[in-house]
Backbone as CSV, one residue per row, in Angstrom:
resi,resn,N_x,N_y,N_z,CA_x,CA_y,CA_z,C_x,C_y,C_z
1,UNK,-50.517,-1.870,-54.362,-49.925,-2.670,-53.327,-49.371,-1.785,-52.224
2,UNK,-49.707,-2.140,-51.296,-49.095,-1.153,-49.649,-47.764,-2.306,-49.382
3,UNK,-46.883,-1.879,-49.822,-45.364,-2.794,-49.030,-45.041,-1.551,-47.867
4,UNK,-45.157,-1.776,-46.803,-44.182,-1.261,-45.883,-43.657,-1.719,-45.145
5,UNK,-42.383,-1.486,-45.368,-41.410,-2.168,-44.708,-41.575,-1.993,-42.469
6,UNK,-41.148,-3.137,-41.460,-40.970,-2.941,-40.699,-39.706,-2.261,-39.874
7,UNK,-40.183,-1.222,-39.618,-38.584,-0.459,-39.305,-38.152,-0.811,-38.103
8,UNK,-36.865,-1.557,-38.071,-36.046,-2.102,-36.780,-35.801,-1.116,-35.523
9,UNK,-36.121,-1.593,-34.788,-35.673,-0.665,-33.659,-34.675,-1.113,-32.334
10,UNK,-34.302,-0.519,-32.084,-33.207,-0.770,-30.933,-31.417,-0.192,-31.021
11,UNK,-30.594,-1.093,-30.005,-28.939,-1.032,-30.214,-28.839,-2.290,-31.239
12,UNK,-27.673,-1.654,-31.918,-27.176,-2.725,-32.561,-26.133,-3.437,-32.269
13,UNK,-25.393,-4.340,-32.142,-24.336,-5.058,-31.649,-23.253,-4.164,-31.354
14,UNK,-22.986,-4.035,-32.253,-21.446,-2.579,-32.353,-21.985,-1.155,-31.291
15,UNK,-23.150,-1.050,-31.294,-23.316,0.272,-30.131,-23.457,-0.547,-28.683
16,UNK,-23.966,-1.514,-28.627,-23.794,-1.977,-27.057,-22.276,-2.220,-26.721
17,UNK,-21.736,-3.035,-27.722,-20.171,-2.965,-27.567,-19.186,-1.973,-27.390
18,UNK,-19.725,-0.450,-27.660,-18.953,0.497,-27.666,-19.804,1.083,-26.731
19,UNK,-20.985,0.965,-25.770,-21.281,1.509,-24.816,-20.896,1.132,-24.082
20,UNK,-20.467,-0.443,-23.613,-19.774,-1.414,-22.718,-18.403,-1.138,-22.523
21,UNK,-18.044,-0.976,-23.885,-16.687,-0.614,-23.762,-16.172,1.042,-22.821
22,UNK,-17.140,2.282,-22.930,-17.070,3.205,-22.568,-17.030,3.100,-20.926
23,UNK,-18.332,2.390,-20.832,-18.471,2.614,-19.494,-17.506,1.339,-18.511
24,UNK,-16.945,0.673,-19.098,-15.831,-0.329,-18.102,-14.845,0.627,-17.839
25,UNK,-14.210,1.763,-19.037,-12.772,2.549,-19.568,-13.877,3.840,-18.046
26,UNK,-15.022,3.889,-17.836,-14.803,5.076,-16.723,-14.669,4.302,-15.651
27,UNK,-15.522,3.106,-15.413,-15.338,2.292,-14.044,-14.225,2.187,-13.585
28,UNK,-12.914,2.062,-14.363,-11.733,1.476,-14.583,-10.969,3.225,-13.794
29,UNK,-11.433,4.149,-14.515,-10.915,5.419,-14.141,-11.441,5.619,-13.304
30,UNK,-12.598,5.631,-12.442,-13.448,6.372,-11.228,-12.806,5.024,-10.580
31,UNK,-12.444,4.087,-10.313,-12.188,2.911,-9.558,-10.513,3.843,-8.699
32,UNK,-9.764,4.202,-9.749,-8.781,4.880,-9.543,-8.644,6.349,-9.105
33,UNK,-9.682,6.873,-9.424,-9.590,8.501,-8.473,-10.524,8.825,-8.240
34,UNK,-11.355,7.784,-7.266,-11.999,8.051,-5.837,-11.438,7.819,-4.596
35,UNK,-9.844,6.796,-4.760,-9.233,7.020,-3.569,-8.638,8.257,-3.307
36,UNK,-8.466,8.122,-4.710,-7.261,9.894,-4.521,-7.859,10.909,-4.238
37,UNK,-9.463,11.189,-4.286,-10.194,12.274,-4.043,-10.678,11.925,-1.901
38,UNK,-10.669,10.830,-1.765,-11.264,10.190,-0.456,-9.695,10.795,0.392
39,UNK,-8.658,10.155,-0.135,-7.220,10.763,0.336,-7.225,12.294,0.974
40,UNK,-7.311,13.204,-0.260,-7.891,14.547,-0.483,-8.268,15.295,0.201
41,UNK,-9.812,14.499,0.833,-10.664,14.662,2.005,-10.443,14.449,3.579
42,UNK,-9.439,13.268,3.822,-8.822,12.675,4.679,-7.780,13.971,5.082
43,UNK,-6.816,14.499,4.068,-5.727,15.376,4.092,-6.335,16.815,4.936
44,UNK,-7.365,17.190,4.054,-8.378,18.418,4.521,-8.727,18.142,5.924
45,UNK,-9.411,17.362,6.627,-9.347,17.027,7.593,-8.681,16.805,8.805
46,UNK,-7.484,16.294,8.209,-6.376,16.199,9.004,-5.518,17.409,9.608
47,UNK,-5.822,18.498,8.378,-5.264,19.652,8.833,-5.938,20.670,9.599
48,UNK,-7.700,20.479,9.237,-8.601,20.987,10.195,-7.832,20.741,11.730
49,UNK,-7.677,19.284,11.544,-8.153,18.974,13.422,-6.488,19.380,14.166
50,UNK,-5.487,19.200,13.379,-4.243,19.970,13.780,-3.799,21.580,13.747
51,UNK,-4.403,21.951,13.135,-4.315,23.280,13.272,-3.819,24.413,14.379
52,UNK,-4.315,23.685,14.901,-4.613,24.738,16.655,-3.103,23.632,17.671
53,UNK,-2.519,23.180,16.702,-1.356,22.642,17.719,-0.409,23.491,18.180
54,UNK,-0.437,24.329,17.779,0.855,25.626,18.248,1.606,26.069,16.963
55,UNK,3.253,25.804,17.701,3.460,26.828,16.211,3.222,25.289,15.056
56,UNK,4.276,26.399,14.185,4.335,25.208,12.545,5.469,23.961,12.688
57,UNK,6.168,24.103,13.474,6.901,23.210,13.620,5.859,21.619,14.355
58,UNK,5.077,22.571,15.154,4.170,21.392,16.596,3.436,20.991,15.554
59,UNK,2.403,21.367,14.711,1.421,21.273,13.792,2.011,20.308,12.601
60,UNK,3.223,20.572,12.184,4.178,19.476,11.214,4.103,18.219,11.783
61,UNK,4.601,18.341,12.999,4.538,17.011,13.754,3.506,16.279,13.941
62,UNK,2.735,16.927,14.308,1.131,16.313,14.335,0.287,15.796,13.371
63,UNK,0.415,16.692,12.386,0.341,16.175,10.500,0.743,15.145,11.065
64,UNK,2.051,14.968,10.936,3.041,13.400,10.698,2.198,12.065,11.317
65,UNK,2.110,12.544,12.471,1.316,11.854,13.319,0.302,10.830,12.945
66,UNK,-0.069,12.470,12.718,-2.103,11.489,12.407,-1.837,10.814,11.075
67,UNK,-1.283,11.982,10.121,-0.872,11.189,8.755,-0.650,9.579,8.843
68,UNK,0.394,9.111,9.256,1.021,8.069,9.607,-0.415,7.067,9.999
69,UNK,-1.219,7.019,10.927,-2.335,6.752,11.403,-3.101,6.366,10.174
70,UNK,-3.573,7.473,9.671,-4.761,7.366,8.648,-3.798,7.083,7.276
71,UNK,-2.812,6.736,7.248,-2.218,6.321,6.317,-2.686,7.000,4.911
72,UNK,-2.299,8.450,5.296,-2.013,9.534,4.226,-0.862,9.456,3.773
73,UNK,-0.513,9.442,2.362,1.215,9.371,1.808,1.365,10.450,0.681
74,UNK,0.209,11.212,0.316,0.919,11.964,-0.790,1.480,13.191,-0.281
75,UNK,1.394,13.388,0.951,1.982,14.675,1.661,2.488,14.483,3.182
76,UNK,4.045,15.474,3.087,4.196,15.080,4.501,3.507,16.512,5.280
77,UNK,4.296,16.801,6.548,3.848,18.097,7.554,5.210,19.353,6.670
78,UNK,5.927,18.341,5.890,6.791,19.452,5.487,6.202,20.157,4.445
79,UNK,4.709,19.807,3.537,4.114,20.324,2.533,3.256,21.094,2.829
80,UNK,2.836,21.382,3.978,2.114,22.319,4.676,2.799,23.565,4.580
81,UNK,2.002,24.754,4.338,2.107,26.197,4.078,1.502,27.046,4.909
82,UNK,2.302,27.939,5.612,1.323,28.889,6.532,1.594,29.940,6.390
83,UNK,0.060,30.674,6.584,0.321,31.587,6.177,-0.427,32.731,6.606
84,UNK,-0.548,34.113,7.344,-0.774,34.700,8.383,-2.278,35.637,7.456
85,UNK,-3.203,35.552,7.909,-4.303,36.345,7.296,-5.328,36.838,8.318
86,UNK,-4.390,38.407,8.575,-5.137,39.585,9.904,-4.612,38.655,10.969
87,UNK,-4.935,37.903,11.664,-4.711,37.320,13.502,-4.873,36.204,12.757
88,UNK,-5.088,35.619,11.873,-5.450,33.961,11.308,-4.746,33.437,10.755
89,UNK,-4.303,31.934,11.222,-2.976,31.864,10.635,-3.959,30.375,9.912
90,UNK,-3.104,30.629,8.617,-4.115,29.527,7.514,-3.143,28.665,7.058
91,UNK,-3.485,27.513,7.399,-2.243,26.042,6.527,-2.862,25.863,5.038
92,UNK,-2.226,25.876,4.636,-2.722,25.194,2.799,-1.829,23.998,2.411
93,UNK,-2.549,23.495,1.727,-1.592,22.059,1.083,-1.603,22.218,-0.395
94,UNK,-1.049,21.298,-1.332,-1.212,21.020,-2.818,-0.303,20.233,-3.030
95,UNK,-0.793,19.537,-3.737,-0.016,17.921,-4.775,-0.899,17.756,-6.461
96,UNK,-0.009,16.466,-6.515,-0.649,16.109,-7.349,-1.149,14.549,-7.794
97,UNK,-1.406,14.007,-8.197,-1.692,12.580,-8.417,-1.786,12.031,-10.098
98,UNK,-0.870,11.604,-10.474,-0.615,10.859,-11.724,-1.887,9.707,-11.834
99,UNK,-2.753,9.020,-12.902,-3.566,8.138,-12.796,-3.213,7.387,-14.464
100,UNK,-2.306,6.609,-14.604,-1.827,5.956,-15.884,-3.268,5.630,-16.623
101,UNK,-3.169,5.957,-17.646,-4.834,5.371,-17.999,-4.093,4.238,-19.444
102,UNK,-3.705,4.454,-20.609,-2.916,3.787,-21.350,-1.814,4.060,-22.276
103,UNK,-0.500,3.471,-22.543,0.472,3.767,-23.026,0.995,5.304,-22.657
104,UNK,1.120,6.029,-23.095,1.962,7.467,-22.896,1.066,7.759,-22.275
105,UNK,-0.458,7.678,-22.301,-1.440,8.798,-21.503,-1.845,8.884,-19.769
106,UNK,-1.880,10.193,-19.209,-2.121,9.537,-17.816,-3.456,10.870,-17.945
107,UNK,-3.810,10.808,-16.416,-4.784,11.575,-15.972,-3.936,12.323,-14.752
108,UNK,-4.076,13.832,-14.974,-3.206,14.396,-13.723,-4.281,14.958,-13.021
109,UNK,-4.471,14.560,-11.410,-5.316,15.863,-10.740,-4.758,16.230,-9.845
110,UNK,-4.905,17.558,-9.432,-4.511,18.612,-9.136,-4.985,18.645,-7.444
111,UNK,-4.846,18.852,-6.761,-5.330,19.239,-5.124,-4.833,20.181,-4.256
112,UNK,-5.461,20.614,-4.027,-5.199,21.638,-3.208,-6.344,22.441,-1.903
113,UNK,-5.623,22.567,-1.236,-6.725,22.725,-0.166,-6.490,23.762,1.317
114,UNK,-7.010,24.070,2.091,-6.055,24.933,3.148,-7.684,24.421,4.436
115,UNK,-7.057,25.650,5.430,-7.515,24.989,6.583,-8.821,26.665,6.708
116,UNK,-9.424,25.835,7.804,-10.645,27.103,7.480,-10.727,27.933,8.332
């Protein structure tokens, strides 16, 4: 007698459920720090195009400025750093951003950035 059995193939209930489940828990996290990375980018930018305002005091102000505008909040013009390299004077920034994910746990990222 030839019995062979047909061997099942595919997901089984419990793996689509725990693939579903995975990928909502990143949607849920990338939903939350792509503003903070878009922010980030916005910040970098912002300090590009102020740069050349004069001293650090004019350039603070101008941060503020545009900040205010583009409705940047994790940094003011007072978090700006300068700092003299040969005739080049270079602004740098850094923060950070908390992202609660559940109960005690969060997600911390880190930023940091300067002017070019």
């Amino acid at each position: 007698m030839n019995t062979t059995k047909n061997k099942q193939r595919g997901a089984s209930l419990i793996g689509i459920l725990f693939v579903g489940g995975v990928l909502v828990f990143a949607g849920i996290v990338g939903a939350q720090v792509v503003p903070t990375y878009a922010e980030y980018r916005m910040i970098g930018k912002t300090v590009d195009k102020v740069k050349g305002a004069g001293t650090p005091a004019e350039v603070r102000s101008s941060f503020d400025k545009t900040a205010q505008i583009d409705d940047i909040k994790s940094i003011t013009g007072k978090d700006l750093v300068f700092t003299q390299e040969g005739t080049k004077t270079v602004i740098s920034f850094a923060y950070t951003k908390e992202i609660h994910l559940a109960g005690p746990a969060y997600l911390l990222m880190k930023y940091a950035g300067r002017s070019n």
